[in-house]
C-alpha positions in Angstrom: -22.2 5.7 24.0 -23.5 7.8 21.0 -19.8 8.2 19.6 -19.3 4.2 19.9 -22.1 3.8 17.7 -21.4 6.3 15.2 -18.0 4.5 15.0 -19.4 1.3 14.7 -22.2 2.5 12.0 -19.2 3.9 9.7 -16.9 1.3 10.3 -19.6 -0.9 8.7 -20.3 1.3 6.0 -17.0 1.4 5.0 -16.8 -2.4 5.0 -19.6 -2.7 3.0 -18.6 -0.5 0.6 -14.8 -2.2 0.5 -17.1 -5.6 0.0 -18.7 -4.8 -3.6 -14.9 -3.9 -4.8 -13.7 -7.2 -3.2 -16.0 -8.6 -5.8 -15.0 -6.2 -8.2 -11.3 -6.4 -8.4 -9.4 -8.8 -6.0 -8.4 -9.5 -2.8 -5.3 -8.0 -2.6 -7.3 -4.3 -2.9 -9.6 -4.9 -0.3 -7.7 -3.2 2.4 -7.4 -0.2 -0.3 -10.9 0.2 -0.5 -11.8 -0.7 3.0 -9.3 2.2 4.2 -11.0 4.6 1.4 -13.9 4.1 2.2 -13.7 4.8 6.2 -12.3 8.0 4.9 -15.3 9.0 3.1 -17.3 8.1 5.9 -15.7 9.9 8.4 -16.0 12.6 6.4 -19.5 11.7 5.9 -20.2 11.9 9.8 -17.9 14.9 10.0 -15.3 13.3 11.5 -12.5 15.0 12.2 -8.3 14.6 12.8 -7.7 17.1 15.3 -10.9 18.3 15.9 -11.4 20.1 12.8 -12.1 19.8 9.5 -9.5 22.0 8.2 -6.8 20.9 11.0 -4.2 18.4 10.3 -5.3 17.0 7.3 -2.8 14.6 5.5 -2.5 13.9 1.9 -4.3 11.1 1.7 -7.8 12.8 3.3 -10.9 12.6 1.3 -12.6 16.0 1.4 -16.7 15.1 1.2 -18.3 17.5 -1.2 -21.8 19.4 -0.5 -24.5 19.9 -2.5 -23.7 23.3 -2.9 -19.9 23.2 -3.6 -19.5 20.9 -6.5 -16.0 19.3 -7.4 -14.8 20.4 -10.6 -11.6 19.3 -12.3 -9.1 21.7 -12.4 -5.7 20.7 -14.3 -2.3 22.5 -13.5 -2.7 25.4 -15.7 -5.9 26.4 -14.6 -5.0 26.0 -11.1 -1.5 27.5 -11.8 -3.1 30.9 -13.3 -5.8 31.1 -10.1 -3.1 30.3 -7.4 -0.9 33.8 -9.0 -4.1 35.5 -9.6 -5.7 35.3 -5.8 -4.3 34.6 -2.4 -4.1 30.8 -1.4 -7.0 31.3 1.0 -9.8 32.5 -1.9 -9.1 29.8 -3.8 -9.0 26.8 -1.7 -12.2 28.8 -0.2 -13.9 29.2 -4.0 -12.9 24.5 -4.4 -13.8 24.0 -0.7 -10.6 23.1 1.1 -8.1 24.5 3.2 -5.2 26.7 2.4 -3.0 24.2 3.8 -4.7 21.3 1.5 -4.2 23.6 -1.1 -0.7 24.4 -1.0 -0.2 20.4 -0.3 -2.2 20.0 -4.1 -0.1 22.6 -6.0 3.5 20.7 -4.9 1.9 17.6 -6.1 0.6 19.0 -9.3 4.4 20.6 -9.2 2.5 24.3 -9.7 4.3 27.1 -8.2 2.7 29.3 -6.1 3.7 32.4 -4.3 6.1 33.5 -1.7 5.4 34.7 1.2 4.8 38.3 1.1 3.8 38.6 -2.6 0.8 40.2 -2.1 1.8 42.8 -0.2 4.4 43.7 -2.2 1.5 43.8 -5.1 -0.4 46.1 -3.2 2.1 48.5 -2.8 3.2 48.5 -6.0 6.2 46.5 -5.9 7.7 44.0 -8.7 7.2 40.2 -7.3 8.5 37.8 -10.0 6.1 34.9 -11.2 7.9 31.9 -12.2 7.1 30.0 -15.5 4.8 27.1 -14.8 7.3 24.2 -15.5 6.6 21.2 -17.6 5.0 18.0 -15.8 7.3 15.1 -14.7 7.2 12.4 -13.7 4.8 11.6 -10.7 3.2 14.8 -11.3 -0.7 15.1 -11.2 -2.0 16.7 -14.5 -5.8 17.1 -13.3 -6.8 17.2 -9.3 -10.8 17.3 -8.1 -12.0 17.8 -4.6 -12.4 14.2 -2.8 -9.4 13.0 -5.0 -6.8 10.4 -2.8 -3.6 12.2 -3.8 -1.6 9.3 -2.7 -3.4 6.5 -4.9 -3.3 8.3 -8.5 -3.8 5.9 -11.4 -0.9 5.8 -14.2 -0.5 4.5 -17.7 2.2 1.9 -17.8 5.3 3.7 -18.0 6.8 4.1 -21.6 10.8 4.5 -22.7 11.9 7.6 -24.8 13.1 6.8 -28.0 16.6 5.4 -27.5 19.5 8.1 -28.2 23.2 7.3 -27.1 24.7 10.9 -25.0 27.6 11.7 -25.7 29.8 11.8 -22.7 30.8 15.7 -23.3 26.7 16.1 -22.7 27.2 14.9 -19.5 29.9 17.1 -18.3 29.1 18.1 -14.7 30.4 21.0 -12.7 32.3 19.6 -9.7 30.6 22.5 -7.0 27.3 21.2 -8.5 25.4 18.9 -5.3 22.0 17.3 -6.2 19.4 18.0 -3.8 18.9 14.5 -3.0 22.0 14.1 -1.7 22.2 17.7 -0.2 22.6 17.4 3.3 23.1 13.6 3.3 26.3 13.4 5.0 25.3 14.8 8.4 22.9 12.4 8.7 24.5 9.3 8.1 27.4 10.7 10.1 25.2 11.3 13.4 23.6 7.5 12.8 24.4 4.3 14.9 26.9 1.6 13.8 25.8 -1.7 13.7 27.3 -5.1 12.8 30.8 -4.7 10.3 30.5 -1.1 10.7 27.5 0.4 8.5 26.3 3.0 8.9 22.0 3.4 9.9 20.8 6.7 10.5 17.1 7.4 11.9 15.9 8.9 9.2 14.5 7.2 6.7 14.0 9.8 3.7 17.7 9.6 2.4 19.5 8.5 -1.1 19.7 5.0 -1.1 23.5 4.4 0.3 24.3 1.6 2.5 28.2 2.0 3.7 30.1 2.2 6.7 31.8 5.0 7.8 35.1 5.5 5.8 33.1 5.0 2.6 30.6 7.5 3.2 32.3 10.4 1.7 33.3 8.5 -1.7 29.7 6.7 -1.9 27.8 10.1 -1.5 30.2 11.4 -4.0 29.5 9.0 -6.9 26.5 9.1 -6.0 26.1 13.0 -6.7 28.6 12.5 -9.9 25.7 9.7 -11.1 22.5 11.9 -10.7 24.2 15.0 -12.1 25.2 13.1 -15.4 21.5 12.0 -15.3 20.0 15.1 -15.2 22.0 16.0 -17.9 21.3 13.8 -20.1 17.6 15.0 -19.3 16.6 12.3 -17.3 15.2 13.3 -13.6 16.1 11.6 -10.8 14.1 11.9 -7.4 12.6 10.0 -4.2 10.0 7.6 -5.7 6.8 9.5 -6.1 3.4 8.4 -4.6 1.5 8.1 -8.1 1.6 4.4 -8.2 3.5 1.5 -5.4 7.1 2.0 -5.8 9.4 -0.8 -4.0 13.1 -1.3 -3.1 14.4 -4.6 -4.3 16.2 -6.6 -1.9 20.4 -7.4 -2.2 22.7 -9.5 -0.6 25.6 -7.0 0.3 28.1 -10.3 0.1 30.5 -9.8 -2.8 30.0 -13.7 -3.3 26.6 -14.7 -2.1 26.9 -17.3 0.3 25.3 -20.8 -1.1 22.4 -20.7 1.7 20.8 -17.3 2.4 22.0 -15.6 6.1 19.5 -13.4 8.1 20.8 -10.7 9.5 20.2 -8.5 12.9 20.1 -6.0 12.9 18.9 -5.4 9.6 20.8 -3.0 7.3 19.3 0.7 6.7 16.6 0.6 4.0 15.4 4.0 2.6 11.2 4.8 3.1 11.2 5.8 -0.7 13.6 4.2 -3.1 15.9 6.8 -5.4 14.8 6.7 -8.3 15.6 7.7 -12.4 12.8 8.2 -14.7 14.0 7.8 -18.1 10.9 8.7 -20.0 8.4 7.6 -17.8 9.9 4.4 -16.7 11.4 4.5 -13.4 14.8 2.6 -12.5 16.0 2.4 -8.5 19.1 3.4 -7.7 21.2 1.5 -5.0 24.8 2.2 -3.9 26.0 -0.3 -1.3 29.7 -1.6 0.3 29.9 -4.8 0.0 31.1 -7.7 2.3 33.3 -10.9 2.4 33.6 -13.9 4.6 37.1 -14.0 6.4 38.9 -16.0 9.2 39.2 -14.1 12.2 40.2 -14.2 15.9 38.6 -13.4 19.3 40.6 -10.7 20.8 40.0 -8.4 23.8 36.2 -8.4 23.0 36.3 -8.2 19.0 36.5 -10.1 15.7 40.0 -9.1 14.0 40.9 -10.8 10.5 43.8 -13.2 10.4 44.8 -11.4 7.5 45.1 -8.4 9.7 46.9 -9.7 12.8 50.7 -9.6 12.8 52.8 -12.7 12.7 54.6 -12.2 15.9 51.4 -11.7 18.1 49.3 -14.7 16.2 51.8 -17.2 17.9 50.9 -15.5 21.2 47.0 -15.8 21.2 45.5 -18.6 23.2 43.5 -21.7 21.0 40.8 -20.6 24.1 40.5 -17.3 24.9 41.2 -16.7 21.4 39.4 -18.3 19.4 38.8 -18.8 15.4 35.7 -18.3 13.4 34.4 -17.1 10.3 32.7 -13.2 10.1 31.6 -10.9 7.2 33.8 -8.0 7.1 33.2 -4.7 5.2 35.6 -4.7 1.8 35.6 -1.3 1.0 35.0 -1.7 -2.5 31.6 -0.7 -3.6 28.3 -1.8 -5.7 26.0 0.0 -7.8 22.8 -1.3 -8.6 20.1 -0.6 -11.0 16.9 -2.4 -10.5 13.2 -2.5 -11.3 10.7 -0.9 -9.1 7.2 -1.8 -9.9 5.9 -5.0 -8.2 4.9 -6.5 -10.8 8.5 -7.0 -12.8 11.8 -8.0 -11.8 15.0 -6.5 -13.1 18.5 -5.9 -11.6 21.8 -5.3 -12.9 25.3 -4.5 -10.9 28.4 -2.7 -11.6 31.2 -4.0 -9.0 34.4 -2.3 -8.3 37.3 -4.2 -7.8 40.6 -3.7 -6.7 41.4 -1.8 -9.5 38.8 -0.1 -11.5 36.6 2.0 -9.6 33.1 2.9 -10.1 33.7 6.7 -11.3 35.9 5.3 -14.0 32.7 3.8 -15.7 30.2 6.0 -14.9 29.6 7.2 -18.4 28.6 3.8 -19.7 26.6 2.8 -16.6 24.9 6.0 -17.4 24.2 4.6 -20.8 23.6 1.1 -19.9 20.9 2.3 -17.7 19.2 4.2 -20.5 19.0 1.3 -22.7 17.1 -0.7 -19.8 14.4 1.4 -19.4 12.4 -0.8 -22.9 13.4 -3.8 -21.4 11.6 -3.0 -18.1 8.7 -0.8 -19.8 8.2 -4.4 -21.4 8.3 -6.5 -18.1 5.7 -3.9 -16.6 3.5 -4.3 -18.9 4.1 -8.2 -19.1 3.7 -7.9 -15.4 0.4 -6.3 -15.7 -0.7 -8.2 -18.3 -0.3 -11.3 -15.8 -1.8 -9.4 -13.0 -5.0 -8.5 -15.2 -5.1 -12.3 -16.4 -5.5 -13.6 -12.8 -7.7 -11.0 -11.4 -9.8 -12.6 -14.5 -9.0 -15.8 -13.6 -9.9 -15.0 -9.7 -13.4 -13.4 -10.7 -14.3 -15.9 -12.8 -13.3 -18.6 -9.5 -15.4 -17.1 -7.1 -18.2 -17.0 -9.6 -18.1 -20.7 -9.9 -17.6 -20.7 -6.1 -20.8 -18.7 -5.4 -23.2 -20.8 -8.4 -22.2 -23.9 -6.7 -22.6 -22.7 -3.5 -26.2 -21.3 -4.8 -27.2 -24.9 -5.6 -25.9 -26.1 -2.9 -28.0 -23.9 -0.5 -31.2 -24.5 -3.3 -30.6 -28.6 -2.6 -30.1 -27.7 1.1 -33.3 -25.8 0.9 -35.3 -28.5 -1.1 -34.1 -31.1 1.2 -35.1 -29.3 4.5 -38.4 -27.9 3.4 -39.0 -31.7 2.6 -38.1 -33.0 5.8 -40.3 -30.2 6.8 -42.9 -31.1 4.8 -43.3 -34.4 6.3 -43.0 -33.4 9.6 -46.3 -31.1 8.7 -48.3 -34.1 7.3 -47.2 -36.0 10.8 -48.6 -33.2 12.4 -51.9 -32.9 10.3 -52.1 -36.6 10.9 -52.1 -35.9 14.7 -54.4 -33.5 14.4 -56.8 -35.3 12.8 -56.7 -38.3 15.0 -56.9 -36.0 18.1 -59.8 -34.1 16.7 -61.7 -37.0 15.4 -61.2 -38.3 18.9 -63.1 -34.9 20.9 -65.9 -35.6 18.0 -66.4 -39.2 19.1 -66.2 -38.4 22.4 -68.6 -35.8 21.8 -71.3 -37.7 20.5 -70.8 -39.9 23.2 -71.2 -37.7 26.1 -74.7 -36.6 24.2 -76.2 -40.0 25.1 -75.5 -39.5 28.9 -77.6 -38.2 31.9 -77.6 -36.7 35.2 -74.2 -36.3 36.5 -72.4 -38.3 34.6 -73.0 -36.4 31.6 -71.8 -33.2 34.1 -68.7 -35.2 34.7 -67.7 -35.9 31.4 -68.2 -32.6 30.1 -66.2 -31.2 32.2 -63.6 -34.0 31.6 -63.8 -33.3 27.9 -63.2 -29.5 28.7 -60.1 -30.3 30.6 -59.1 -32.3 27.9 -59.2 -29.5 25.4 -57.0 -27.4 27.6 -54.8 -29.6 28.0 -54.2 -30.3 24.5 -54.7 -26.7 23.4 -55.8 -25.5 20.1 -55.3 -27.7 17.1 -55.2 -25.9 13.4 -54.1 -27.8 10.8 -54.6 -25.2 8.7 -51.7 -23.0 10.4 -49.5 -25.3 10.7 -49.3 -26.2 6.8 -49.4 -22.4 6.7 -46.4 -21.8 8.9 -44.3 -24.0 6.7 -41.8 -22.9 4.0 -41.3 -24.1 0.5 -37.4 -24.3 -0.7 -37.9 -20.9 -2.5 -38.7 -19.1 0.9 -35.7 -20.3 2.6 
């Protein structure tokens, strides 16, 4: 019983709390601060994930400071020189979080911290080697506090780099060089399931962004490493979408020529849990390589689809109109599609390079490079366009429900006027009553004062029963019992 309450007291709390920012900024953040603030108060109650405080703790945990361990800021080169100058555990001890926390903070901070065995080899007087603290990118957290949400960081609107054209020399690549992103990729794609035309949808969801069948897995992961590379060295990083602001994956239609009236598909294609992303400055662009499809004329035969195009001459004249028959199916083409697009929800942006039978993809890869440079003003300008729109009606809503809640004042003041009216009257009935009964005892009274013997016995006790009956009568409290419009 005790644990249900203290869920239910929280759980109350935290809606309360998520209630005033409602108010505050919008409907669409209410779940936000609802969620933050049942975090606080679980860690208010001492709440705990796996029965500890300092067990299982995810990312996006808000650590409740006491009294007597104040949060202070600490930005990545103070926490860089404590993390090489004690072990992990002093100093998530000396900011009141775990080790594990602690080590969690530093790789979003992108702060390096000691290998394993560091100190040892300290104490024995052995050379460890301390890397440089690197510069921040983008994503990185430049200042973390105790009882900060790591996930939900706020950014300034992402700016361009002054535009500069790379020479393609500048973006030579070594061929042995592989990108971590796409490091490891192939196995996993390769141990997925097939699904409809032959793509390809592994169960893991923290992958570049490829969608391909089989036979095009090896080229696809190939340009894809050959496009990152000449990123990089053009000094642009790119990397899974960080969790510093919402990041999403614009939807595609992986037809070659988009049908007229849009097709939903089951299963679904494979869609990464963090889009691939560029950051060109600090303006992110996603990054989608796909195969794309086309609508054919096939035949039924021995339990699959085959293209007309596909089925010799000789056998065609032998298939049955019945058992064989002819319909229209999406087929895989082989020839692939790169495309750039904007991530932040706020804008919309794509552009596509298409192979074709000819020209392939790697062929242009130094002016898509380019070409994807040059966007990042155009979408730093629809972001903050975008957010510009987005403040405007979060305005605009504010400004409604403050017209919705004045008239919905007066009309609980004219509610309230009109029912302590009604009231009112109903009171002066009542006093009426009152009156009349009371003035009726008096008479009676006065009457029964004139009587003798037992009939004055009898009516006194008549009266008596009379008063009982009726019970008291105060005017006085029931005009006192009522409420004027301002009480209500």
């Amino acid at each position: 019983m005790l644990p249900m309450l203290a869920f239910t007291y929280w759980v109350n709390n935290a809606v309360e709390r998520a209630g005033e920012v409602l108010v505050q900024q919008g409907p669409f953040l209410y779940w936000v601060a609802t969620a933050q603030a049942c975090f606080a108060n679980r860690r208010r109650c001492g709440v705990g994930y796996a029965g500890r405080k300092d067990r299982g703790m995810s990312s996006i945990e808000v650590f409740q400071q006491s009294d007597s361990n104040p949060s202070v800021p600490v930005t990545r080169e103070q926490l860089y020189e404590e993390v090489w100058q004690w072990p992990m555990t002093k100093v998530a001890e000396r900011l009141g979080v775990s080790s594990s926390f602690m080590a969690r903070v530093c790789t979003r901070m992108n702060v390096p911290r000691p290998s394993r065995g560091h100190w040892v080899k300290r104490e024995n007087g052995k050379h460890s080697p301390q890397p440089s603290l690197p510069e921040a990118g983008p994503g990185d957290l430049q200042v973390w506090h105790r009882g900060m949400v790591l996930g939900a960081v706020s950014q300034p609107l992402p700016k361009a780099p002054t535009s500069r054209a790379v020479h393609p020399q500048k973006r030579s690549v070594p061929r042995s060089g592989i990108h971590p992103i796409v490091a490891g990729a192939y196995e996993v794609f390769e141990q997925g399931r097939v699904i409809d035309q032959g793509f390809l949808k592994p169960g893991k969801q923290r992958l570049v962004d490829v969608v391909v069948t089989k036979q095009q897995l090896r080229p696809a992961l190939k340009l894809m490493n050959q496009l990152f590379q000449k990123l990089e060295a053009a000094g642009h990083r790119v990397m899974y979408a960080p969790s510093d602001r919402i990041y999403s994956r614009a939807p595609f239609d992986e037809h070659e020529q988009p049908p007229k009236k849009q097709r939903h598909r089951y299963p679904a294609l494979w869609s990464p849990s963090k889009p691939t992303v560029v950051f060109v400055g600090t303006v992110a662009i996603g990054l989608t390589l796909y195969e794309m499809t086309e609508e054919l004329e096939a035949r039924y035969i021995d339990g699959d689809y085959i293209p007309v195009s596909k089925i010799p001459a000789k056998q065609l004249r032998r298939l049955s109109p019945t058992l064989n028959w002819t319909t229209h199916m999406d087929f895989a083409t082989g020839r692939l599609c790169l495309r750039a697009f904007c991530p932040y929800p706020n804008a919309e942006w794509t552009s596509s390079w298409k192979e074709t039978t000819g020209i392939r993809l790697q062929t242009q890869l130094d002016d898509i490079v380019q070409q994807i440079i040059n966007a990042a003003p155009v979408i730093a300008g629809l972001v903050e366009e975008g957010e510009e729109l987005v403040r405007i009606r979060r305005q605009e809503w504010q400004e409604q429900m403050l017209r919705l809640e004045e008239r919905d004042r007066l009309r609980r003041q004219t509610e309230a006027r009109q029912q302590a009216r009604a009231d009112l009257l109903s009171v002066i009935q009542q006093w009426d009553e009152i009156r009349r009964i009371q003035t009726f005892f008096r008479d009676a009274e006065a009457s029964i004062s004139g009587l003798e013997g037992e009939d004055r016995g009898l009516a006194i006790d008549k009266l008596s029963q009379a008063r009982e009956l009726i019970g008291e009568m105060d005017a006085v409290r029931v005009l006192m019992d009522w409420k004027g419009p301002t009480e209500r």
